[in-house]
C-alpha positions in Angstrom: 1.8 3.1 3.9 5.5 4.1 3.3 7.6 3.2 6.0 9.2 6.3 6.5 8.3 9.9 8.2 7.8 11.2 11.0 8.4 9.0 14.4 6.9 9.6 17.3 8.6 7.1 20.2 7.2 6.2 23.3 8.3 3.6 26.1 5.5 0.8 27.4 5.9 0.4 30.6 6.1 -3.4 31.1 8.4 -5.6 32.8 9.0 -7.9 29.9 11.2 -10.5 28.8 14.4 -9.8 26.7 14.1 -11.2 23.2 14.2 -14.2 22.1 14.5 -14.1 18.6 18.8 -14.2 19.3 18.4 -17.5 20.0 16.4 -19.0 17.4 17.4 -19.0 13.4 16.3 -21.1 10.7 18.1 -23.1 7.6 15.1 -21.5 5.3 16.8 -18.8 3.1 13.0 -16.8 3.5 10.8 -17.3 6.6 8.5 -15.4 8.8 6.3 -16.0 11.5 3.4 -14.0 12.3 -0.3 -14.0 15.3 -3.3 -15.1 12.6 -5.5 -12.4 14.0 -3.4 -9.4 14.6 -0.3 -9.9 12.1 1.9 -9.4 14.1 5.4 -10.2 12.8 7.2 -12.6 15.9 10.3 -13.6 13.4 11.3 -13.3 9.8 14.0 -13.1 7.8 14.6 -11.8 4.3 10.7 -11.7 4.5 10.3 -8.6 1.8 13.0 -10.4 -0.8 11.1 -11.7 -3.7 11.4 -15.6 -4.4 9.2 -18.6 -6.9 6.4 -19.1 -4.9 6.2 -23.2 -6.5 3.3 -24.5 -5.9 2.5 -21.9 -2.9 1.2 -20.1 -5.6 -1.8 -22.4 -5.7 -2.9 -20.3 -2.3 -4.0 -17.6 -4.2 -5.6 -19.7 -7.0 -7.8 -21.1 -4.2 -8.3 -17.7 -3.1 -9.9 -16.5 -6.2 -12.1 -19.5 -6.1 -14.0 -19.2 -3.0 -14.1 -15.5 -3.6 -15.9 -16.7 -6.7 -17.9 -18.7 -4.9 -18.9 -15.9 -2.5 -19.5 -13.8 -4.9 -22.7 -16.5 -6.5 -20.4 -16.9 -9.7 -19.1 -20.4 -9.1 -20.1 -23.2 -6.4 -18.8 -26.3 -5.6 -21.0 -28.4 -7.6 -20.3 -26.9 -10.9 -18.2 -29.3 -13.0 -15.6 -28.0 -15.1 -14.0 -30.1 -18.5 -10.9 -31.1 -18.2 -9.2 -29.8 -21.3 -6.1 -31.2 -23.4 -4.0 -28.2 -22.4 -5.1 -29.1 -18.9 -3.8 -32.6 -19.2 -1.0 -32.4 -20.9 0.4 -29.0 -19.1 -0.3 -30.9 -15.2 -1.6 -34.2 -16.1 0.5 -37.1 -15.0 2.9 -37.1 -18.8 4.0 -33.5 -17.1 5.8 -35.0 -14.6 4.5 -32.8 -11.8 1.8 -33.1 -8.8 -1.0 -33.9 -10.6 -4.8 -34.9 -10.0 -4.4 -38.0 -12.4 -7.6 -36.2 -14.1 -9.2 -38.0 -17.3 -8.9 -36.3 -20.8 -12.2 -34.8 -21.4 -13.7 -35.6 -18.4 -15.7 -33.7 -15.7 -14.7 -33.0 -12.6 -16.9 -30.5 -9.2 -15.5 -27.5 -8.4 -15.0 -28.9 -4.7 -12.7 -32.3 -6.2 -10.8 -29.7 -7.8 -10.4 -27.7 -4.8 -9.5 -30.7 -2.6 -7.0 -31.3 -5.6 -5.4 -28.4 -5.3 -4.7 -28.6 -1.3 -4.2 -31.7 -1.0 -2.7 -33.4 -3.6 -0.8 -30.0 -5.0 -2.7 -31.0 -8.5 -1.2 -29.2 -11.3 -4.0 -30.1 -13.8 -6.7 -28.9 -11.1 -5.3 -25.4 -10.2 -5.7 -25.2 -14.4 -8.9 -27.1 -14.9 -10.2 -24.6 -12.0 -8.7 -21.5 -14.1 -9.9 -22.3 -17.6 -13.5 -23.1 -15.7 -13.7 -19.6 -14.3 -11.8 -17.1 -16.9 -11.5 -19.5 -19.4 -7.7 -19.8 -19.6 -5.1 -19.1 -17.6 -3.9 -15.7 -19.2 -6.9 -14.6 -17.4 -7.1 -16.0 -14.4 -3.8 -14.9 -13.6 -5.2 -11.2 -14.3 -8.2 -12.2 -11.1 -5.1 -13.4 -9.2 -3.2 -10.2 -9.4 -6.2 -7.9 -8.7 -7.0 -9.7 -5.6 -4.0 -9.7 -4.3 -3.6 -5.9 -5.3 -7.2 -6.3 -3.2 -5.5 -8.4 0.0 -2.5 -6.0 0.1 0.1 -8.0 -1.7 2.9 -5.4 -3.0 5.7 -8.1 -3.7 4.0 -10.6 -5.5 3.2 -10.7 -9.5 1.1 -13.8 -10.7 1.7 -15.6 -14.2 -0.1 -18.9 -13.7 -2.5 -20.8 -11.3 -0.1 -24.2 -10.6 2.9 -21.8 -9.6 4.7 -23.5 -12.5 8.0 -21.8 -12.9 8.1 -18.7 -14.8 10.8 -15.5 -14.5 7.5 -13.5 -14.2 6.3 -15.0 -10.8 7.7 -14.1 -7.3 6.1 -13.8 -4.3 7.4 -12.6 -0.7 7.1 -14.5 2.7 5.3 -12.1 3.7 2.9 -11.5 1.2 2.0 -15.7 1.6 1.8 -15.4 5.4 -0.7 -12.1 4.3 -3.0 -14.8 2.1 -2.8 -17.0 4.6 -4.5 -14.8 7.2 -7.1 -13.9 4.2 -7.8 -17.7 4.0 -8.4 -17.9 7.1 -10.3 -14.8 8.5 -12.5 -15.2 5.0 -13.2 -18.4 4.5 -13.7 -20.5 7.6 -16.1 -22.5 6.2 -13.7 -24.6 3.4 -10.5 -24.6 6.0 -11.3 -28.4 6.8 -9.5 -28.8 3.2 -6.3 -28.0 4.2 -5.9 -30.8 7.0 -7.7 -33.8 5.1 -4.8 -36.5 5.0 -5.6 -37.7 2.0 -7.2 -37.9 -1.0 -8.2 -40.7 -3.9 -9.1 -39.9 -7.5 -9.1 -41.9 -10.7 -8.0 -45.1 -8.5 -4.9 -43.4 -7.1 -4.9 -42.5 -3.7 -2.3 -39.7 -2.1 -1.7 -38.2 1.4 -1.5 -34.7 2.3 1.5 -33.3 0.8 2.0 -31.0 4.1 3.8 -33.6 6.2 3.4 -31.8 9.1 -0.2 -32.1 9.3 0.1 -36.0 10.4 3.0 -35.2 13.3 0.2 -34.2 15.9 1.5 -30.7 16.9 -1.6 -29.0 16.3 -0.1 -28.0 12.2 -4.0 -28.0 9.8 -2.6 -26.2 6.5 -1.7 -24.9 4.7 0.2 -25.6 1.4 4.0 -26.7 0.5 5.9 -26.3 -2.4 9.0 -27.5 -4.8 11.2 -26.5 -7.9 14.7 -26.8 -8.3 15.2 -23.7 -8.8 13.5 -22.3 -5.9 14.0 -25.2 -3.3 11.4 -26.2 -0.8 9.0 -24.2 1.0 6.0 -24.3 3.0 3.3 -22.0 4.4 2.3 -23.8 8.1 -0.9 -22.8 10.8 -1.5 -24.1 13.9 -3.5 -22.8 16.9 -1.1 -25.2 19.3 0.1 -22.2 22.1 -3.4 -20.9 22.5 -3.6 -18.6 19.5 -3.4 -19.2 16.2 0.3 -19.0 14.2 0.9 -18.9 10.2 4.8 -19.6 9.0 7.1 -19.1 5.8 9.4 -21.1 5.1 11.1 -21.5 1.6 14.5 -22.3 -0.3 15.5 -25.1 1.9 17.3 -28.2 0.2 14.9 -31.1 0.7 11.5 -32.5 1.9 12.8 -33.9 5.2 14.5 -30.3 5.9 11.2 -28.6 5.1 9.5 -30.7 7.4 11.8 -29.9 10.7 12.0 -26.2 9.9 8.9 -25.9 9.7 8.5 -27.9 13.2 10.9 -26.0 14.6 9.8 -22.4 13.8 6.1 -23.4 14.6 7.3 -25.1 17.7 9.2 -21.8 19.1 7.1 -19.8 18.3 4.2 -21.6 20.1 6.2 -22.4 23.1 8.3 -19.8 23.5 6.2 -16.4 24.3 3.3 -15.3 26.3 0.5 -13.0 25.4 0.0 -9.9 27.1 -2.7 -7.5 27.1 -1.0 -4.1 26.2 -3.6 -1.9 25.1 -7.4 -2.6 25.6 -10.5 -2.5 22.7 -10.3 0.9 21.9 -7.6 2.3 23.5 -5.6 5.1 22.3 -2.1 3.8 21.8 -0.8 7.4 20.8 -1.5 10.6 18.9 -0.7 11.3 15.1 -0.5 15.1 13.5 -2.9 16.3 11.4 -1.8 19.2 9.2 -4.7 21.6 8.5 -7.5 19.9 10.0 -10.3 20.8 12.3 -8.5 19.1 15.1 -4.9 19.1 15.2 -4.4 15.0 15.9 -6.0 12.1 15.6 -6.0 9.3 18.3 -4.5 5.7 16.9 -6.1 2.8 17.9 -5.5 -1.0 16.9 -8.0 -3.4 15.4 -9.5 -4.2 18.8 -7.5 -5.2 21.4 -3.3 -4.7 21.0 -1.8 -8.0 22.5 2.1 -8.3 22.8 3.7 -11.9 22.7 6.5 -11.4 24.5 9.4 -13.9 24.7 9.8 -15.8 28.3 12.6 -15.7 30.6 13.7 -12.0 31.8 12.9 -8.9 32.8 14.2 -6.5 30.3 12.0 -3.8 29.5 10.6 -3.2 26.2 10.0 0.2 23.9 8.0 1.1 21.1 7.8 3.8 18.7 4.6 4.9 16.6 5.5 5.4 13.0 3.6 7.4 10.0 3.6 9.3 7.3 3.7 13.3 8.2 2.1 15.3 7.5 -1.5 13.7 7.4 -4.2 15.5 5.5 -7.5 16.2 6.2 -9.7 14.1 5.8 -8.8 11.4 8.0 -11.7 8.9 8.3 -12.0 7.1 11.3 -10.9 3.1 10.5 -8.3 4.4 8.1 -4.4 2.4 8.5 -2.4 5.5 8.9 -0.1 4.3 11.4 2.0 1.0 12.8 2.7 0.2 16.2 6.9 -0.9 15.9 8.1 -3.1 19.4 11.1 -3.5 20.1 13.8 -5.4 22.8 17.4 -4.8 23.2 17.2 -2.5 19.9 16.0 -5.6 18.3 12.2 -5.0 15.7 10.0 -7.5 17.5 6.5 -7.0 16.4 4.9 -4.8 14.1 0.8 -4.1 14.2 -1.1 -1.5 12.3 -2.9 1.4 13.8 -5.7 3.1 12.7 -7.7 6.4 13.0 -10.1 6.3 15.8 -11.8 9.3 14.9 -12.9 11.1 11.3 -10.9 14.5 11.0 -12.3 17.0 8.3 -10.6 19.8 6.8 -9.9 22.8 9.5 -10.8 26.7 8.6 -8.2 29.3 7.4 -7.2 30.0 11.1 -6.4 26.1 11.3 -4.3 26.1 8.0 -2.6 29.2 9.0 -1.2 28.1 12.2 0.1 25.0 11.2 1.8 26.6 8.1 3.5 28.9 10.8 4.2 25.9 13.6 5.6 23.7 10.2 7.9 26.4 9.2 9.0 27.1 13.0 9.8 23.3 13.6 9.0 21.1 10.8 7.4 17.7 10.8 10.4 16.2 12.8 
């Protein structure tokens, strides 16, 4: 959905607090903090620039492989050979994170997968590609049509270890998007993410996600490294009472990762409160339809629309519905045609989508006829 069009504003009427987001900034170049289950943005910044993803791009390798696995085409106990181009491109003489896998060996589909989250293993996010599409070339071809599936307009894979390449580039957002796929998808394989550690081949390593071992409720999900690119991190924790995913990226060292990362998760656990704007089915607001048997269609959100709202005053917020005008017929009922846009002190807050809450065929001639004339008289603005 373009963001552009018509604009239809409304005011909620709240008593809520002023925003916060004034206060709070990050050293991450890219960042963006958004609510698991609605996607709602809370902060970002620079979130639509495209940047090397690193090793974040090995989110979307995992993706593809427990979509696989869904899908009865892989499962965790299939063994896949580890390959020379596999041990020499992320083996340990690549300098990289790497598995420490065995030339011509065998290794499970679910080693691999721990591999890949924990120990950031270069050799495994390929070992797990050539297994599936039988070299990377391919793989990267499954990677870009899920993510065309998941929604990710910004990002372009060219490789399954998110080795660098002028090719690849992702956007905060777009990660923070994958994330909430993970998540909502594939609940059953998020233990991975926040197992400390890992031992293969006689070497053991820890969790590269530091923040996973500092106790503030942080369980995934992946970080990431070049020099090019800097340091970045995608983060979740259900510390504040809801679940929270964060991008971070470009910052200039581990240790700086780690507090940003604390930090943003931090605020953004602590520093709102949840309220209940708009209940399970409730029409948030009205959209034209141009030429169909009903002349609007009500907008709904995907169950309830929660606000967090930023503690500590009594300013009141407004909102404005956004879409694309006009809408033709036909509208079906579920479709995203719409986006919920919150803001404080003239400051975008949240964004959540809205969609149709009721099918809307094509109108008769009388129909078409009258809103030619009423679109001529006043246009779409």
């Amino acid at each position: 959905m373009k963001r552009l069009g018509y604009i239809l504003a409304i005011v909620l009427a709240l008593a809520a607090p002023a925003w916060a987001q004034a206060n709070f900034d990050t050293k991450a170049k890219f960042a963006i903090l958004m609510d698991q289950e609605t996607g709602t943005v809370i902060f970002q910044k620079d979130a639509d620039l495209p940047m090397e993803p690193a090793s974040m791009a090995k989110l979307m390798t995992i993706a593809v492989v427990f979509n696989e696995i869904r899908l009865g085409r892989v499962s965790l106990s299939d063994e896949f050979f580890v390959s020379e181009h596999a041990w020499r491109t992320g083996g340990a003489a690549s300098g990289g994170s790497t598995m420490f896998a065995e030339l011509n060996s065998k290794i499970s589909v679910e080693d691999l997968v721990r591999s890949v989250i924990i120990q950031s293993g270069n050799d495994a996010s390929i070992i797990l590609a050539e297994g599936i599409a039988g070299s990377e070339a391919s793989f990267a071809a499954m990677m870009n049509e899920l993510g065309e599936d998941i929604g990710l307009t910004g990002s372009h894979f060219t490789n399954p270890a998110g080795l660098p390449d002028l090719e690849m580039r992702v956007t905060a957002r777009d990660l923070a998007d994958l994330a909430r796929y993970l998540i909502r998808e594939f609940p059953q394989y998020y233990h991975y993410f926040s197992e400390p550690e890992m031992e293969w081949n006689g070497i053991k390593q820890s969790n590269r996600n530091s923040l996973v071992e500092l106790g503030i409720g942080v369980d995934g999900l992946k970080t990431g490294h070049t020099e090019a690119a800097g340091y970045g991190s995608v983060i979740s924790t259900k510390e504040g009472g809801r679940r929270l995913i964060a991008v971070i990226h470009g910052l200039t060292s581990m240790s700086e990762r780690t507090e940003e990362g604390r930090k943003l998760i931090t605020w953004g656990a602590r520093a709102f409160e949840r309220v209940a704007a708009y209940a399970d089915g409730a029409i948030v607001a009205y959209a034209n339809v141009y030429g169909g048997e009903s002349g609007s269609v009500g907008l709904i959100g995907n169950g309830e629309v929660a606000l967090y709202l930023p503690r500590g005053s009594r300013k009141c917020l407004s909102a404005e519905v956004r879409y694309d005008a006009p809408l033709l017929p036909p509208v079906n009922a579920g479709d995203q045609i719409a986006e919920l846009r919150v803001f404080c002190d003239d400051r975008l807050v949240q964004v959540a989508p809205l969609y149709a809450a009721e099918t809307v065929g094509e109108g008769g001639i009388t129909r078409k006829a009258a809103d030619a004339l009423r679109q001529l008289a006043l246009g779409w603005l």
